[in-house]
Backbone as CSV, one residue per row, in Angstrom:
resi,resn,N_x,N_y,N_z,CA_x,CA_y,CA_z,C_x,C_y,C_z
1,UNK,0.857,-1.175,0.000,0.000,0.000,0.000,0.901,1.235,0.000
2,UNK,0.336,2.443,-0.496,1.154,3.847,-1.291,0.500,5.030,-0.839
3,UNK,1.197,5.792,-0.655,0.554,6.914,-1.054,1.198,7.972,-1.498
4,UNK,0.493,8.349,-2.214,1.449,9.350,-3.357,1.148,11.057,-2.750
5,UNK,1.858,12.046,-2.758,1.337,14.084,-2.759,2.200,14.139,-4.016
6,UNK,0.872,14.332,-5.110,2.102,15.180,-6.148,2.982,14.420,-7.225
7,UNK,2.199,12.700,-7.092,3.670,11.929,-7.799,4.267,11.248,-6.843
8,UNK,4.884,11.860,-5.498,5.584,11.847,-4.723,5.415,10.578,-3.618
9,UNK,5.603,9.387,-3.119,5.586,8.669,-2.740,6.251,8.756,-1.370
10,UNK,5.152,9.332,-0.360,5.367,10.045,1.307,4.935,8.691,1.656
11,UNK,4.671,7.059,1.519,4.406,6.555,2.660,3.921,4.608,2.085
12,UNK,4.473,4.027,2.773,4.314,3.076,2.301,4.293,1.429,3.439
13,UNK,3.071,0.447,3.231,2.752,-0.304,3.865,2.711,-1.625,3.464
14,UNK,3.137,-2.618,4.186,3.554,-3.997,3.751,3.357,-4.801,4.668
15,UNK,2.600,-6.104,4.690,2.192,-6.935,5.777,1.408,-7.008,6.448
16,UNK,0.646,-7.717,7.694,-0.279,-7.523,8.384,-0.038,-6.661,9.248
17,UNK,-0.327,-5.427,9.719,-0.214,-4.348,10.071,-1.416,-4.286,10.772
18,UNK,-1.591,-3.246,11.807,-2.603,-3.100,12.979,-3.151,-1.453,11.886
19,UNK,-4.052,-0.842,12.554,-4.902,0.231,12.095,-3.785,1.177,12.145
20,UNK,-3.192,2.478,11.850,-2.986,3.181,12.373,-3.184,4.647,11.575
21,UNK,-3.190,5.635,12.431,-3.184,7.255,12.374,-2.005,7.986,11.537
22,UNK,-2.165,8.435,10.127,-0.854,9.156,10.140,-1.393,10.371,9.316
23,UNK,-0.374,11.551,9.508,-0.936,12.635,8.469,0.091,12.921,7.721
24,UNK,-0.276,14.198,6.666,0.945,14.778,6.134,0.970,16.162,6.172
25,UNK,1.772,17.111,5.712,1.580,18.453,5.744,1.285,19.268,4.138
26,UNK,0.405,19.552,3.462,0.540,20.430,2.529,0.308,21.217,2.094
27,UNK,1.277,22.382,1.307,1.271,23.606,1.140,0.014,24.295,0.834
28,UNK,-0.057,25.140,0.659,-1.547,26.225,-0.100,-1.536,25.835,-1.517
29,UNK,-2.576,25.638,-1.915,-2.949,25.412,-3.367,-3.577,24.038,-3.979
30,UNK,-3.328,23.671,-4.992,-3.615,22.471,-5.687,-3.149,21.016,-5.654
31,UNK,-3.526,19.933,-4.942,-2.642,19.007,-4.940,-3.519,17.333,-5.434
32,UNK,-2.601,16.671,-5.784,-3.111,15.343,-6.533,-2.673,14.729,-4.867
33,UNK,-3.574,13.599,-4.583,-3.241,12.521,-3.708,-3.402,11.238,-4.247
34,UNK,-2.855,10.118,-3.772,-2.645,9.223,-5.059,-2.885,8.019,-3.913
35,UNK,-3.494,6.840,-3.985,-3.388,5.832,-3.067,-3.620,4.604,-3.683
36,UNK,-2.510,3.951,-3.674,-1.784,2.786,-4.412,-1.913,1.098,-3.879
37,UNK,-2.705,-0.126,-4.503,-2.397,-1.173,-3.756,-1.572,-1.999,-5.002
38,UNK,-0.702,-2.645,-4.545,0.239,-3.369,-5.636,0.431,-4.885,-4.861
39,UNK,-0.343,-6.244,-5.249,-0.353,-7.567,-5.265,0.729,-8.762,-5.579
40,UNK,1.587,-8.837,-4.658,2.779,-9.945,-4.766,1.965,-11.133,-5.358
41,UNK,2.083,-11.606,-6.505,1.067,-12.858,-7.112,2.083,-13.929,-6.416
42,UNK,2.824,-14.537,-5.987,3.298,-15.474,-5.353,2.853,-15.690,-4.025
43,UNK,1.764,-14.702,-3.031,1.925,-15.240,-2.124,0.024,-15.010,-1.820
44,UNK,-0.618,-15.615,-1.521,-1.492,-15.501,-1.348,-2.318,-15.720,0.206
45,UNK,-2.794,-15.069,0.991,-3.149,-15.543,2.306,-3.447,-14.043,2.864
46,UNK,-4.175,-14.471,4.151,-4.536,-13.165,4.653,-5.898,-12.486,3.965
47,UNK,-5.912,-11.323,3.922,-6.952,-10.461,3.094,-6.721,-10.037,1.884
48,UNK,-5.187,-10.081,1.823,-4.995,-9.569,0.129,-5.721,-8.249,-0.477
49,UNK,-5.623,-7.220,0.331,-6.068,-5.787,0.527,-5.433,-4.889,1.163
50,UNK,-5.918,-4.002,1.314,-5.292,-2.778,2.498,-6.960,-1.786,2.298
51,UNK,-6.916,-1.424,3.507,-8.121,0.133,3.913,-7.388,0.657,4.201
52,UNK,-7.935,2.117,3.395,-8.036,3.101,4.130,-9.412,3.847,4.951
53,UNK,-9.484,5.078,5.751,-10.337,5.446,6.347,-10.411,6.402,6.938
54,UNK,-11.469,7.375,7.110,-11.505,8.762,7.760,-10.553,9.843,7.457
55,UNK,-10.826,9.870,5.896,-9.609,10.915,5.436,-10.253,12.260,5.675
56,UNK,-9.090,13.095,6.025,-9.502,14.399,6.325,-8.672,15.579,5.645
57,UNK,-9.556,16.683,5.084,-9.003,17.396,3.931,-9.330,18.701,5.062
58,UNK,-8.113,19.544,3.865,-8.398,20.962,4.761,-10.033,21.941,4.559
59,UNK,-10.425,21.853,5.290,-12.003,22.659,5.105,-11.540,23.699,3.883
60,UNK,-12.936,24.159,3.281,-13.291,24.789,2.491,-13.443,26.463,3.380
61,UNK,-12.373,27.234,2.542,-12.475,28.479,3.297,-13.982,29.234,2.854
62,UNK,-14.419,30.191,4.148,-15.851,30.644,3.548,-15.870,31.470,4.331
63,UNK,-15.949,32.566,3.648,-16.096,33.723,4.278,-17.636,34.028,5.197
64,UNK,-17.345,34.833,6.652,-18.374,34.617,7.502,-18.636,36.012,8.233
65,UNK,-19.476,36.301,8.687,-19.781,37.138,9.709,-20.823,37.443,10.860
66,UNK,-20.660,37.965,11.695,-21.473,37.944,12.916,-21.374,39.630,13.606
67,UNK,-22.858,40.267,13.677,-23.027,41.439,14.187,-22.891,41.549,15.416
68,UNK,-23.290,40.356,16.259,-22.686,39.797,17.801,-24.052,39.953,18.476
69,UNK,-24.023,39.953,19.745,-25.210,39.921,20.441,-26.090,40.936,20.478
70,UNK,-27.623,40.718,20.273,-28.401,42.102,20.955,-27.936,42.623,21.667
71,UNK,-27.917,44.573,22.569,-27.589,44.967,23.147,-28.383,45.969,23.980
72,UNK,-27.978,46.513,25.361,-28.948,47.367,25.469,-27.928,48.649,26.211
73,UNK,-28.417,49.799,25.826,-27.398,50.616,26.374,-28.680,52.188,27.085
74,UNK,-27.887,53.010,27.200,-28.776,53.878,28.385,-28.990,55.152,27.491
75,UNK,-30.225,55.610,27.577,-29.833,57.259,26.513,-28.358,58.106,26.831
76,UNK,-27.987,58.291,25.814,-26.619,59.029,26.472,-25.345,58.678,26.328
77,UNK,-25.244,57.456,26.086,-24.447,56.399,26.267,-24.291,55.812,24.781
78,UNK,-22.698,55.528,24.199,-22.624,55.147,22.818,-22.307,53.693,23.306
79,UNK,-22.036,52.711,21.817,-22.265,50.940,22.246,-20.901,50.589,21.051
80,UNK,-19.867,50.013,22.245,-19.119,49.065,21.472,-19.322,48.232,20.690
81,UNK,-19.242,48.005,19.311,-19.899,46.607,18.975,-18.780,45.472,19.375
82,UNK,-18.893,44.320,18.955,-18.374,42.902,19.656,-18.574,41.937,18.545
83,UNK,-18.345,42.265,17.561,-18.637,41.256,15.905,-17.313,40.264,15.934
84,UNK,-17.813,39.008,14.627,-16.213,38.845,14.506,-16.964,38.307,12.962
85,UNK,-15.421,38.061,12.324,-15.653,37.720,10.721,-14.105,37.062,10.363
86,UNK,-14.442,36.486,8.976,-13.239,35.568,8.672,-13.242,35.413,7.037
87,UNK,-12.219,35.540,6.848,-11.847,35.580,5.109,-12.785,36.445,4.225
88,UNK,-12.151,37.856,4.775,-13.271,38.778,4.206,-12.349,39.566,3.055
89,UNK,-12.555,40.279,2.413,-11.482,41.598,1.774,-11.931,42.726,2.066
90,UNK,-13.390,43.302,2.627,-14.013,44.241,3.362,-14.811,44.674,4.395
91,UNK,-14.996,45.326,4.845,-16.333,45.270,6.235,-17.048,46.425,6.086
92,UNK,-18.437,46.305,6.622,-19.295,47.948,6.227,-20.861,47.443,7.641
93,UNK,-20.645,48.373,7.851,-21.890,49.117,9.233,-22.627,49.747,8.547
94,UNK,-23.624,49.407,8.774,-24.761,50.624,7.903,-26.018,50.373,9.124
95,UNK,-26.382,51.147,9.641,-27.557,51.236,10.713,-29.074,51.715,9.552
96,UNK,-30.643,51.400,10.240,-32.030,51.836,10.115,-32.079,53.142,11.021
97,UNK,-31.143,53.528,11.592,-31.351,54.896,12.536,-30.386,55.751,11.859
98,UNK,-30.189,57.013,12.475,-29.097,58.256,11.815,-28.428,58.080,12.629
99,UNK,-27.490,57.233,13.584,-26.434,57.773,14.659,-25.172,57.582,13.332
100,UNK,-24.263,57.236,14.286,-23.046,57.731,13.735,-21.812,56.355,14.106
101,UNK,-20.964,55.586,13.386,-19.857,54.918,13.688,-18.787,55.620,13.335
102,UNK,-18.199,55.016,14.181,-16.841,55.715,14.507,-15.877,55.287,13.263
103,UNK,-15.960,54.407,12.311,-15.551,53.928,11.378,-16.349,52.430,11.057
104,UNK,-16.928,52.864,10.330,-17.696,51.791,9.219,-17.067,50.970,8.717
105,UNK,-15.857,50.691,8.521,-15.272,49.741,7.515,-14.334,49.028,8.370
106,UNK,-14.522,48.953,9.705,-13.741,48.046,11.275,-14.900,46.949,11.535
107,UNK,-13.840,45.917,12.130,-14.897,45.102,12.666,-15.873,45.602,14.110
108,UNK,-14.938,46.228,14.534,-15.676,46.877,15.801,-15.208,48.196,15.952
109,UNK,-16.218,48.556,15.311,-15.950,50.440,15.579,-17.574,50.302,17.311
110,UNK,-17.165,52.202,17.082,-17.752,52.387,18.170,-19.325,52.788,17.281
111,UNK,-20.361,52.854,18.310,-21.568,53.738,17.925,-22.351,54.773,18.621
112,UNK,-22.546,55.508,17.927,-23.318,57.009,18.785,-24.777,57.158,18.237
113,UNK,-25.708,56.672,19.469,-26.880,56.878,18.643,-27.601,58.689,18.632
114,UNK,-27.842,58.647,17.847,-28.410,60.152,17.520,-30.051,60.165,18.221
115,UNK,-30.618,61.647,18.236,-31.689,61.990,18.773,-33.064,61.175,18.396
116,UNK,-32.763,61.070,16.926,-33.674,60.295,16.952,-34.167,58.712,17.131
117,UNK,-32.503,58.106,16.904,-32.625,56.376,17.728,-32.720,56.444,19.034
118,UNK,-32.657,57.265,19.871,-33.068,57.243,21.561,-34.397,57.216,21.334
119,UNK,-35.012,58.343,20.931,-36.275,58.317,20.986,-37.574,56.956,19.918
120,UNK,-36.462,56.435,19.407,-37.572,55.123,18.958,-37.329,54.294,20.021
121,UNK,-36.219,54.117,21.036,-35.858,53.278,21.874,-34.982,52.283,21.234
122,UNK,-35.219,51.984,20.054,-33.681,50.916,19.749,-33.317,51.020,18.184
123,UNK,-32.386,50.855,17.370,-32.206,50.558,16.228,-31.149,49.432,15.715
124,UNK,-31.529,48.986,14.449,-30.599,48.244,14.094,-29.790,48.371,13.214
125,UNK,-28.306,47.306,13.556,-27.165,47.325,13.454,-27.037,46.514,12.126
126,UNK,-26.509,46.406,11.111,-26.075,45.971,10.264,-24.516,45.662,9.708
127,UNK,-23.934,44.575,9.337,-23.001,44.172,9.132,-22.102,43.659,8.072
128,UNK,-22.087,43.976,7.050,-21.942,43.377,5.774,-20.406,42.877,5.267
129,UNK,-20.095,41.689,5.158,-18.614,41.184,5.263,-18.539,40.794,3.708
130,UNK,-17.850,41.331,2.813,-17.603,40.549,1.518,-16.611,39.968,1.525
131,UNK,-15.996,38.760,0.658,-14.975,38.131,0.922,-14.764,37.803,-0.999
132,UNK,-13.921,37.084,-1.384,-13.858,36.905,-2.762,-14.927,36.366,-3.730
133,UNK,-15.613,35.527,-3.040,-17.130,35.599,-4.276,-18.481,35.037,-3.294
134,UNK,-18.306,35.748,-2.060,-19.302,35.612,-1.430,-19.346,36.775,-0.188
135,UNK,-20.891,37.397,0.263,-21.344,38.736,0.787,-22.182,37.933,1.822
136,UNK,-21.657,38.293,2.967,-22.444,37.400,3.988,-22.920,39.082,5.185
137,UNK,-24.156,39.345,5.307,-24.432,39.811,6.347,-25.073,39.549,7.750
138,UNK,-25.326,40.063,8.393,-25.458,39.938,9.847,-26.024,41.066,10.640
139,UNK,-27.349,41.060,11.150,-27.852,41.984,11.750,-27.490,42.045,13.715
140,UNK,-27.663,43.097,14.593,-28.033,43.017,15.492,-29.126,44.009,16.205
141,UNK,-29.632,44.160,16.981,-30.431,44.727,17.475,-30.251,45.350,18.798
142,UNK,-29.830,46.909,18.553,-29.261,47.895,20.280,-30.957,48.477,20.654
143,UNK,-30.983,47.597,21.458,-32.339,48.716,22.515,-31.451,50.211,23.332
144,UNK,-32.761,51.027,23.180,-31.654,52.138,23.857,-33.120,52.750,24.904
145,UNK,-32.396,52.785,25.997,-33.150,52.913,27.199,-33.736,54.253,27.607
146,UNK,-34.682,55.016,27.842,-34.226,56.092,28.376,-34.110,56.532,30.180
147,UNK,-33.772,57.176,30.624,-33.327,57.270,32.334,-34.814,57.229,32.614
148,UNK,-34.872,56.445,34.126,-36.084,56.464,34.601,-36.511,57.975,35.306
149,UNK,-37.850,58.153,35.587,-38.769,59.264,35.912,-39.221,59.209,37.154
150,UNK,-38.658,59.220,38.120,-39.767,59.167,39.442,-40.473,60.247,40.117
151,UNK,-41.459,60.276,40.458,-41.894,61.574,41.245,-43.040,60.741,42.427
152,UNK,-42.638,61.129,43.607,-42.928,60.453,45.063,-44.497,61.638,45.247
153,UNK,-44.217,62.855,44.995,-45.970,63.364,45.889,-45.068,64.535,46.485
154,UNK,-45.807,65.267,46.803,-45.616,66.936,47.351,-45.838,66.852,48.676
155,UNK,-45.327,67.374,49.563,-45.777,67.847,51.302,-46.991,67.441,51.641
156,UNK,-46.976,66.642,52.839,-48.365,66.141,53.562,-47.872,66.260,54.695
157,UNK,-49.090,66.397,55.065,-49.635,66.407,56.607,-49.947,65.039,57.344
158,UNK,-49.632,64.749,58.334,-51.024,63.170,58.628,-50.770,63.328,60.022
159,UNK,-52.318,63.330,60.798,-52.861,63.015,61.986,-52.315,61.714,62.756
160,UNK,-51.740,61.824,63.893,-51.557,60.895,64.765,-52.637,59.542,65.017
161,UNK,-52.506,58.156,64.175,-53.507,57.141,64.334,-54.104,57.567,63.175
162,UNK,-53.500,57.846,62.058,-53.929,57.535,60.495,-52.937,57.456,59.794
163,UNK,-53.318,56.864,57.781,-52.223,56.047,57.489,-52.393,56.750,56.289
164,UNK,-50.684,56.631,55.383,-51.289,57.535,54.267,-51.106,56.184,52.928
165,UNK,-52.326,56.796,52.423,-52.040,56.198,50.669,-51.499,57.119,50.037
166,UNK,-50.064,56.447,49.466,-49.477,57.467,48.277,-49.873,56.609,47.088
167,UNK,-50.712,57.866,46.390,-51.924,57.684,45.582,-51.067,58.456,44.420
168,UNK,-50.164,59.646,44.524,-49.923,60.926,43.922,-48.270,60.331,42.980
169,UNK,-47.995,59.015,43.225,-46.504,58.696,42.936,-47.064,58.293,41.172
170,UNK,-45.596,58.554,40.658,-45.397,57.820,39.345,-44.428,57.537,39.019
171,UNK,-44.055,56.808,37.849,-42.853,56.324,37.584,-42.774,56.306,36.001
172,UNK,-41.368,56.214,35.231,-41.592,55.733,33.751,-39.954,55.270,33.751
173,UNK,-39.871,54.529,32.774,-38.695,53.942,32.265,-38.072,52.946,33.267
174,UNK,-38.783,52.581,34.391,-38.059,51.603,35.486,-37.852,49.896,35.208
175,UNK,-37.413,49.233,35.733,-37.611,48.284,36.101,-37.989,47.739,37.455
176,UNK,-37.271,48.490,38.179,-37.979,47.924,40.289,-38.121,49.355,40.727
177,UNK,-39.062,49.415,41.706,-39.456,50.132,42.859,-38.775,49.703,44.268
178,UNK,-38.993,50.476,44.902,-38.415,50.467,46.081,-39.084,52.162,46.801
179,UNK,-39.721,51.658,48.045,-40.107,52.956,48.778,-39.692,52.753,49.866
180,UNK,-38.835,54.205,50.575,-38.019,53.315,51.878,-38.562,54.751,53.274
181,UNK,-38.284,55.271,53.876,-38.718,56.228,55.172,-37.771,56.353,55.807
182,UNK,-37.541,57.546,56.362,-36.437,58.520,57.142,-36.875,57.550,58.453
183,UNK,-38.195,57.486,58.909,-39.105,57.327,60.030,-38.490,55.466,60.574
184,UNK,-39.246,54.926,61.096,-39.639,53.846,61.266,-41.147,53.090,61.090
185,UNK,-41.970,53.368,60.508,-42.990,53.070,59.607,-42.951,52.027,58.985
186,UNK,-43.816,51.526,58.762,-43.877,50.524,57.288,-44.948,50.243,56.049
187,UNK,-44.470,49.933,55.028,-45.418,49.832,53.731,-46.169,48.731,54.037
188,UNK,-47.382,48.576,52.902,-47.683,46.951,52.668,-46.832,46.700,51.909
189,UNK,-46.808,47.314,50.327,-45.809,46.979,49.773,-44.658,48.076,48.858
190,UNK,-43.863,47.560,49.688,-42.504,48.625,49.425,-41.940,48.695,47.881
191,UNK,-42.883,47.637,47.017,-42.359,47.828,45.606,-43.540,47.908,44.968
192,UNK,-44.025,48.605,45.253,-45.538,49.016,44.484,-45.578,50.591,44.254
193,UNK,-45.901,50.876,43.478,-46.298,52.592,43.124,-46.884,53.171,43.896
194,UNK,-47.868,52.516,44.426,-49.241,53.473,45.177,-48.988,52.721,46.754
195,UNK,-48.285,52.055,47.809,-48.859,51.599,48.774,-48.979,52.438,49.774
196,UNK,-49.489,51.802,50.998,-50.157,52.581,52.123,-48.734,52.747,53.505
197,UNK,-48.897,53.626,53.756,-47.649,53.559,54.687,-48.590,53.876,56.417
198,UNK,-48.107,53.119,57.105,-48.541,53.551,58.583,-46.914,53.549,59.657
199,UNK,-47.439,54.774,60.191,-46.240,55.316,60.490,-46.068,54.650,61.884
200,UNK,-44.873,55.133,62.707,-44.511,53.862,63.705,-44.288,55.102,64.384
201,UNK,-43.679,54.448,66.303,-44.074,54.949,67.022,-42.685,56.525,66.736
202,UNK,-42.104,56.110,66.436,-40.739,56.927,66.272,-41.363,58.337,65.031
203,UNK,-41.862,57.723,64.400,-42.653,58.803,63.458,-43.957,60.063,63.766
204,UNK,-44.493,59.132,64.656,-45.112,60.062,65.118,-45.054,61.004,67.046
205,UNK,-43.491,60.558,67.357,-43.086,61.249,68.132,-42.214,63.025,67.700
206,UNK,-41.839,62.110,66.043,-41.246,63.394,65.888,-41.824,64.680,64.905
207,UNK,-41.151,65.473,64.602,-41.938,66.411,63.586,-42.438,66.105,62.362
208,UNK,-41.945,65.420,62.100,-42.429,64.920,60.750,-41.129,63.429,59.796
209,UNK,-41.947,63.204,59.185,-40.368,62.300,58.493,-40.420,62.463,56.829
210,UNK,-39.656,61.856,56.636,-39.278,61.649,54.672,-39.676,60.330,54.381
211,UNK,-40.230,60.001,52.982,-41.110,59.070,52.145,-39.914,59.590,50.577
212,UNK,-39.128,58.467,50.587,-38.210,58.498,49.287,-39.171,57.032,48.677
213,UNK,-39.246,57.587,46.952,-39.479,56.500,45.834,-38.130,56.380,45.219
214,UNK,-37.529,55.201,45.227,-36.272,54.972,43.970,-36.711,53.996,43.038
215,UNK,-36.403,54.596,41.526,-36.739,53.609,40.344,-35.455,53.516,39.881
216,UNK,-35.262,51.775,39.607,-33.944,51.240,39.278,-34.225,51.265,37.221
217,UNK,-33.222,52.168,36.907,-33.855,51.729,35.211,-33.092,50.574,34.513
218,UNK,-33.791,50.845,33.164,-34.223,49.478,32.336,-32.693,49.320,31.612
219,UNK,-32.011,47.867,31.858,-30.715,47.556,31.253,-29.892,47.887,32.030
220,UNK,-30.028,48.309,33.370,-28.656,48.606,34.066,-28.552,50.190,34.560
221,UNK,-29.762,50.806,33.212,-29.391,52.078,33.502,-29.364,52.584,34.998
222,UNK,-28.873,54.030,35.453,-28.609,54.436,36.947,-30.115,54.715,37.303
223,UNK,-30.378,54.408,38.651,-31.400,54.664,39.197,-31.913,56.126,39.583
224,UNK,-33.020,56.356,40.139,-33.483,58.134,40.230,-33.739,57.555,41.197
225,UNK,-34.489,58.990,42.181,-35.517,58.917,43.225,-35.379,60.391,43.481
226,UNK,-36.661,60.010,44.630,-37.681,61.373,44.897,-38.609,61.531,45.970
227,UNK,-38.278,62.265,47.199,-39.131,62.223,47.921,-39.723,63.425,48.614
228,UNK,-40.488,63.162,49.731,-41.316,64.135,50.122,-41.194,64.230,51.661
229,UNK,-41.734,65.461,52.848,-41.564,65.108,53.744,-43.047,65.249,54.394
230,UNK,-43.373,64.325,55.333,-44.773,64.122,55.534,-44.483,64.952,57.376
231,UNK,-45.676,65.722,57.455,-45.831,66.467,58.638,-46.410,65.637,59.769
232,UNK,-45.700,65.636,61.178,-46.758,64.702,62.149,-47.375,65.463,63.067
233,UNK,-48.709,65.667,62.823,-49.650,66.565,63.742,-50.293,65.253,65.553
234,UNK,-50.110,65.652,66.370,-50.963,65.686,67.471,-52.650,66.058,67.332
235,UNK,-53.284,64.774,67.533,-54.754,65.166,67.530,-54.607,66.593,68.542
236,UNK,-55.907,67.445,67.993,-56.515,68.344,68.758,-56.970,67.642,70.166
237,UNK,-57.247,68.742,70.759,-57.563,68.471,72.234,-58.910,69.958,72.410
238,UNK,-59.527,69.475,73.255,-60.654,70.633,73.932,-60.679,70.017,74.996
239,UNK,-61.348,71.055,75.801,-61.528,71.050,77.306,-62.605,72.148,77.462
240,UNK,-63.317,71.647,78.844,-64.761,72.756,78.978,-64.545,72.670,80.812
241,UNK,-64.061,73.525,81.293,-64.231,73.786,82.813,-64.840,75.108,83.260
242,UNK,-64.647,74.678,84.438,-64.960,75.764,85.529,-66.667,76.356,85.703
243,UNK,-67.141,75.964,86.606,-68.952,75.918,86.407,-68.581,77.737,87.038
244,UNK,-70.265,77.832,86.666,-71.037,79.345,86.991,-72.404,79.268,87.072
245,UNK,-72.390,80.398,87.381,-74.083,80.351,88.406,-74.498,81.708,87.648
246,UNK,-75.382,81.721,87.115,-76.036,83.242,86.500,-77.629,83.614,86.815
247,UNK,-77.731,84.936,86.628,-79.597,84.723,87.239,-80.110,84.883,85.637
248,UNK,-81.312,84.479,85.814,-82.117,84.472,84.505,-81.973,86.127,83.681
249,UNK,-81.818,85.345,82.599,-81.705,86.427,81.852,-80.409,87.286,81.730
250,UNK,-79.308,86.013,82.095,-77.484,86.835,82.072,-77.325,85.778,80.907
251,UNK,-75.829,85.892,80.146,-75.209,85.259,79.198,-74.060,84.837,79.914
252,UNK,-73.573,83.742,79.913,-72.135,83.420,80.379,-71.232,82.590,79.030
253,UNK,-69.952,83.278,79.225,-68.989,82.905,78.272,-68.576,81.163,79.332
């Protein structure tokens, strides 16, 4: 058994022989492989053959590309891309929004989204890799966040042995709530927009306390908050003393 690169006779097998593994090395380009069985007619026995098996050739180069993962970034904030590509001769970024790359023709330039991709909230990324007779593209998709909005409620008052609903709160662009107190008080629920707070004994010993809302935003973005300070009034009190005696027909204070 033979084997030929080229004409060239790299390898050769004779006898009962066990399986074995061998490779060769060859250059870039075009090559003949040649595999040879040649039959001693004098001796006959055995299998009178040779296998081969599991030949392995160098892959077929093919040009590729990848825009990389969805992303999400914060208004304000420009987005690395993270692509990769292989046996290309060019590269090109072309976005559905107006921002701006830092160079279009890199595998990873930077990106700046403009006024108006914040305000759709995301746009997409495009990737286009040509290579010698094949154009492979690749999309991705940047969500773009904007900062969250909180607003907790304006100055209150509340009576000693009553509870307040914050009714007056809102929020936009968050992902979690969180309502926390200067005081010692407590919510029903501390991650809800609207809950009821009843104040504790420490709260209503003193003048008044603070009611902070924090909204954590969407993708990481930095959190806000906003609060208010609630007044602690003492029920009223009256009193009626001191009797009097008048004759008919007097007025008494």
């Amino acid at each position: 058994m033979r084997f030929y690169i080229d004409n060239t006779k790299v390898g050769e097998w004779a006898g009962e022989i066990s399986w074995s593994r061998v490779s060769y090395p060859v250059t870039a380009g075009t090559h003949t492989f040649k595999w040879e069985y040649m039959k001693d007619y004098t001796v006959s026995s055995g299998s009178d053959c040779a296998w081969i098996d599991y030949i392995t050739l160098p892959p077929t180069i093919n040009t590729n590309g990848w825009a990389g993962n969805n992303a999400e970034i914060c208004a304000g904030e420009t987005h690395q891309l993270n692509a990769t590509a292989t046996y290309y001769n060019s590269l090109n970024w072309t976005t559905n929004g107006s921002g701006t790359f830092s160079n279009p023709a890199i595998l990873n330039p930077v990106y700046t989204p403009s006024d108006s991709d914040i305000n759709s909230g995301q746009v997409v990324l495009k990737l286009t890799v040509t290579g010698n007779t094949t154009v492979v593209e690749s999309e991705m998709t940047l969500a773009i966040h904007h900062s969250p909005e909180v607003y907790a409620g304006e100055p209150v008052g509340i009576c000693h042995g009553a509870i307040l609903e914050l009714t007056a709160s809102n929020a936009t662009n968050y992902s979690e709530l969180i309502w926390t107190s200067s005081g010692d008080g407590s919510f029903d629920d501390a991650a809800s927009l609207h809950p009821v707070y009843t104040p504790g004994a420490a709260d209503l010993a003193s003048a008044g306390f603070t009611l902070t809302l924090s909204a954590d935003g969407l993708g990481g973005c930095a959190s806000v908050n906003h609060g208010f300070a609630v007044g602690s009034h003492q029920l009223p009190t009256a009193s009626l003393s001191g009797d009097q005696s008048i004759c008919a027909g007097e007025t008494a204070n």
